[in-house]
N, C-alpha and C positions, 0 to 999 in steps of 0.2 A: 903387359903394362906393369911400370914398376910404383908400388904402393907407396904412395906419398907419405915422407917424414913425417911421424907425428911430432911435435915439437913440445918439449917437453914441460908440464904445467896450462899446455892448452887444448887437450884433451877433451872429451864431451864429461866423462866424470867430474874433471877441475871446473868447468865451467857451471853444473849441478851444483860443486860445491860454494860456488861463489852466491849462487840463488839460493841456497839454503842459511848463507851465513848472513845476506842481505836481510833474510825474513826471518832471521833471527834476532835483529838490528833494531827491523821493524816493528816486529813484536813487544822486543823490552821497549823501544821509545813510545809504544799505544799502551802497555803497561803501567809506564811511572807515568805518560799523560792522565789516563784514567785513573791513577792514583790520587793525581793532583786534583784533579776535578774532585775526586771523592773530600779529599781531605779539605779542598776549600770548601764544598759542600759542608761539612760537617764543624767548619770552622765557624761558616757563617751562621748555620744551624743553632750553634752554644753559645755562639758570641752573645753580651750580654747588652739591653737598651742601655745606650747613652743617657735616657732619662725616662725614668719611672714614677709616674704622679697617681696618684688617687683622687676619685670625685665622687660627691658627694650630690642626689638627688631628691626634690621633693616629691620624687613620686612611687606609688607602686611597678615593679619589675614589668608587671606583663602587659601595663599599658603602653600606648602611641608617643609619650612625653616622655618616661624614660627612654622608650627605644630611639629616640632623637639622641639622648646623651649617649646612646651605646654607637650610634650610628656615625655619630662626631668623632668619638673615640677610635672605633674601625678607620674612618678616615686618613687621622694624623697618624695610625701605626702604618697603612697603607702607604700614604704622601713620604714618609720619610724613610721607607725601608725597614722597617724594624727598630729605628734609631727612639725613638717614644713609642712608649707603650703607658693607655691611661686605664687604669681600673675603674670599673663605675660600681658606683654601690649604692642598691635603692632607700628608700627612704626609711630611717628605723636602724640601717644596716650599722652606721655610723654616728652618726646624730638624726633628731627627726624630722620632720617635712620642713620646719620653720625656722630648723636652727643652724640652715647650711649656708648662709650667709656670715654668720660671727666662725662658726668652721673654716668655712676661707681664708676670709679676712686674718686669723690668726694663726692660718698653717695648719689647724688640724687634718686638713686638706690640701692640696694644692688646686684643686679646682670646685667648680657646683656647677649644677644646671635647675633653673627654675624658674621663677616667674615674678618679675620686679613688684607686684600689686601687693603681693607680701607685707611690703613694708613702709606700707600709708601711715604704720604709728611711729616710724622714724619720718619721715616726710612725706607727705600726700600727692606730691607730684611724681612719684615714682610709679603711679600706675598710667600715666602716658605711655611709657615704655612697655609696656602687659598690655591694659585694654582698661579702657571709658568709655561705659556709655555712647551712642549715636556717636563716635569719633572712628573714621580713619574707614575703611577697606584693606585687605593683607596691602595691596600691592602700594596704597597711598602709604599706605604706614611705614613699609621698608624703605620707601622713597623719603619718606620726612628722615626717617630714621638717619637712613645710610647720605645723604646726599642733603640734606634742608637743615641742618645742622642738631638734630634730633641725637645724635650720638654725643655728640660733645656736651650739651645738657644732663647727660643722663650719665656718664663722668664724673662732671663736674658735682654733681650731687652726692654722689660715693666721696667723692675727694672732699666735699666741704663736711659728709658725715664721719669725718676720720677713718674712714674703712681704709682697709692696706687690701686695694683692690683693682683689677683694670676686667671691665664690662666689654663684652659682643653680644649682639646678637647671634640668635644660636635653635633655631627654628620659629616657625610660623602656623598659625591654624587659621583657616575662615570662620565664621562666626558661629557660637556655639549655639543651642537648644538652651533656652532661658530658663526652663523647668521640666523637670519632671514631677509629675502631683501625683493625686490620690482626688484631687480636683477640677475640671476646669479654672483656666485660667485667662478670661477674653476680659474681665470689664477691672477698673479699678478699683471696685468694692470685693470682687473676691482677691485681692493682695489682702485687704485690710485682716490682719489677727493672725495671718499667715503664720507658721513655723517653717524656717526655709533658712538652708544654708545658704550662702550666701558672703564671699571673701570682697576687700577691694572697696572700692568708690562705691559701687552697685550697692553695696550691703549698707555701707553710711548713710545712703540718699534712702534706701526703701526703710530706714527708722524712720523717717519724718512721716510714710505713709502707715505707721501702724502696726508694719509686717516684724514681726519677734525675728529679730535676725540673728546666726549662728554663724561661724566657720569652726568645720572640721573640714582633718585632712583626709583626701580623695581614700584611702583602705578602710575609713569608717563610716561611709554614706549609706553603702548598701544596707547595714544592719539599721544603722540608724531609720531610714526607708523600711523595712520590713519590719521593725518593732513600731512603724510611728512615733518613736522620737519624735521627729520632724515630719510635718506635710509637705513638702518638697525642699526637691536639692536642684542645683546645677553644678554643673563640672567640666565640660567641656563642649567638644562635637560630638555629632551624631556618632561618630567611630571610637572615639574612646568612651564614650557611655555605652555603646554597646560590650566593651571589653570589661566596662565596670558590672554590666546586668544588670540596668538599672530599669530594663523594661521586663524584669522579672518582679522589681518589686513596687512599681507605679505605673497605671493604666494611662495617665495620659502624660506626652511631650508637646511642649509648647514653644512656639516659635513667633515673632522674627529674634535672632539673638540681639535684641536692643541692648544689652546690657555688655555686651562683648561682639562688637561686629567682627574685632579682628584678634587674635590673641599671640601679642610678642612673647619669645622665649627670651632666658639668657643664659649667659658661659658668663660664669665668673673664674676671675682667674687671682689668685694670691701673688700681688707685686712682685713678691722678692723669687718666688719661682718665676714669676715671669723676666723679670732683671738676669735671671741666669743664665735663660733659652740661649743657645744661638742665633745668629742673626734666619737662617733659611727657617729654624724649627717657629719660630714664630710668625714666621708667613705660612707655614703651614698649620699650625692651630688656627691663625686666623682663617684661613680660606675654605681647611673643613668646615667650619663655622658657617660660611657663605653656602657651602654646598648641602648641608646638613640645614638650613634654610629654604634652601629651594626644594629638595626631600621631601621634609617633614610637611611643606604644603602640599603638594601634589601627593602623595601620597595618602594623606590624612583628607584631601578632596573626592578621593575618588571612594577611599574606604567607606566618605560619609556617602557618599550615593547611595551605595549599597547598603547600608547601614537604614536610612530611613526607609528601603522597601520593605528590608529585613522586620522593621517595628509594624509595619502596616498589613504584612502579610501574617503577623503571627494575631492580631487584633488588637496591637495598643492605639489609642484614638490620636490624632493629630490633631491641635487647637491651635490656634490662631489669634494672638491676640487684637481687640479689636485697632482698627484704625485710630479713633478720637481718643480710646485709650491708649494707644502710642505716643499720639502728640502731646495729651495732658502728663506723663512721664517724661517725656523730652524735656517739656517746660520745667520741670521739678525739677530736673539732672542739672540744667543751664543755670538754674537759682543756685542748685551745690553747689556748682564751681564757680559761681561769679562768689560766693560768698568765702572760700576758699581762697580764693586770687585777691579778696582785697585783706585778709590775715596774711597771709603770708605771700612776700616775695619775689622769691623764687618759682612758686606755685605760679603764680599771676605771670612770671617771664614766660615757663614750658608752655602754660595755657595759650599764651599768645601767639607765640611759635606753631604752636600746633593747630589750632583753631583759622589760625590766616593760612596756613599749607592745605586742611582739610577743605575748608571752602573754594579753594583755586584749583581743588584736585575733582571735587566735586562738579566743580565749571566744567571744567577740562572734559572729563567723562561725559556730560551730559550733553554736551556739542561733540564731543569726537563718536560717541559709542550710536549705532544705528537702532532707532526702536525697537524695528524688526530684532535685533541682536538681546536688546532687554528684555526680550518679551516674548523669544522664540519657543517658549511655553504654553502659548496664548493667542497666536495667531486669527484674527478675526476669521470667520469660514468664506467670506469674498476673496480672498485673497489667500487662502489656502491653496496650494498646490501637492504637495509634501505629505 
């Protein structure tokens, strides 16, 4: 048989070398691929934020309140890619608990996170936005806020205080522990002579009862509490008072929080950084805001559960203010404010606003929410199954 013509160039070796020179092809083109990837990698890696802001908090670092601003913060650098980035800086770091509001306002900052009650000696209505007295539930409150025209109000009061400023909401808490003592505190004769910190509406109204009222800020309770300085403080919920250790240095927490059922946060922001945003970055600050909202409740709810077994199990006592003494404090609070609303206002506008939203929200709940659901605490034993 005669050996068939190899044909020259199409040999098994030429054919090898066409697979060697293919995967050689293939090689360099996975090479400068993976190069590319590297280098975009490393591109985006150094690339720098399109915008870089500071903010400024009234709180200590290791509490629940700053971790709201930090968690806000997280958010918008998350939401935009890397495009903002916000520093937060706790209270002291920059200016102190009280001063982060004219910080804003005048760009020392471009942003704050704190708590509207602040600044009852600029105007007195700005604790609707924070917490009053027997006023509101988290969830009525965000709903006046966000939706019953509670935002615009609380605007519009920056705006008429010349502040160079634009307000969110920017977390939430359930209703705080009204004290920590060195005393019971059930009847309204032991408030009378009281020493007790005390910020806001709350602290105005308990003058008219006698109680020696104070505000310091939250990093000097504790000591103030262990030197007796003061016979009680309040400051938050059960979960940020336990981060403060204030059941190291007061045997008893007392409850219901009449004085703060619900307690608004804010995001301040300085106009003219915010006039600069782009149009998506400022949906995005705003919506962390909304998210860092809904956070800061559930999370600060559930911490507090744990938190009051936490006080009960180590032996701090739980008091209970009485019933009749809740009501005769109610009454006093309703005289503050009706006397407030006829000086001033604007006070008398928020009041009304919010006062007709709390009572139809009240309604509301009380028809809609099942007993059994209010009460699932407390179950009569007839009817006990569970």
């Amino acid at each position: 048989m005669k050996k068939a013509k190899r044909v020259r160039g199409q040999g098994a070796n030429s054919g090898n070398g066409k697979v060697v020179a293919r995967r050689k092809v293939l090689k360099g083109g996975l090479a400068l691929g993976l190069g590319a990837v590297a280098l975009g990698s490393t591109a985006r890696a150094q690339r720098r934020p399109e915008v870089r802001w500071t903010m400024a908090t009234s709180w200590p670092a290791a509490i629940h309140l700053h971790h709201m601003a930090e968690y806000w913060a997280k958010k918008v650098e998350e939401m935009s890619g890397g495009r903002m980035v916000v520093d937060v800086r706790p209270s002291g770091a920059i200016v102190g608990a009280f001063e982060v509001l004219d910080a804003a306002s005048t760009g020392v900052v471009q942003a704050m996170h704190s708590w509207s009650a602040y600044w009852i000696g600029r105007n007195p209505a700005t604790a609707f936005f924070a917490s009053v007295p027997f006023f509101f539930t988290p969830l009525s409150h965000l709903a006046w806020v966000y939706e019953g025209g509670g935002l615009q109000l609380w605007q519009k009061i920056y705006d008429d205080l010349r502040l160079n400023v634009k307000v969110f909401p920017c977390g939430i808490t359930h209703a705080e522990i009204v004290a920590w003592a060195h005393k019971p505190l059930r009847r309204l004769e032991d408030w009378k002579g009281l020493k007790y910190r005390a910020p806001g509406i709350w602290g105005e109204m308990l003058r008219g009862l006698g109680v020696a009222v104070t505000t310091l800020p939250a990093a000097e309770l504790y000591t103030a509490m262990e030197r007796r300085v003061i016979d009680a403080t309040e400051f938050n919920t059960p979960y940020t008072d336990q981060l403060l250790r204030f059941h190291e240095v007061a045997r008893f927490f007392t409850g219901p929080g009449m004085h703060q059922p619900t307690v608004l946060f804010e995001l301040v922001v300085n106009k003219a950084a915010w006039d600069r945003l782009p149009g998506d970055l400022k949906v995005i600050v705003e919506e962390a805001a909304r998210a860092t909202t809904l956070w800061g409740l559930v999370r600060d709810f559930h911490a507090s559960l744990e938190a009051l077994d936490f006080f009960r199990r180590r032996g701090n006592q739980q008091v209970t203010v009485e019933r009749q003494t809740q009501w005769e404090i109610y009454k006093m609070a309703m005289e503050f404010l009706k006397k407030q609303a006829e000086a001033n206002p604007t006070f008398k506008q928020v009041l009304d606003s919010a006062l007709t939203y709390h009572r139809r929200a009240a309604a509301y709940e009380e028809f809609m929410t099942p007993i059994p659901v209010r009460e699932a605490h407390r179950v009569p034993p007839q009817y006990r199954v569970l």
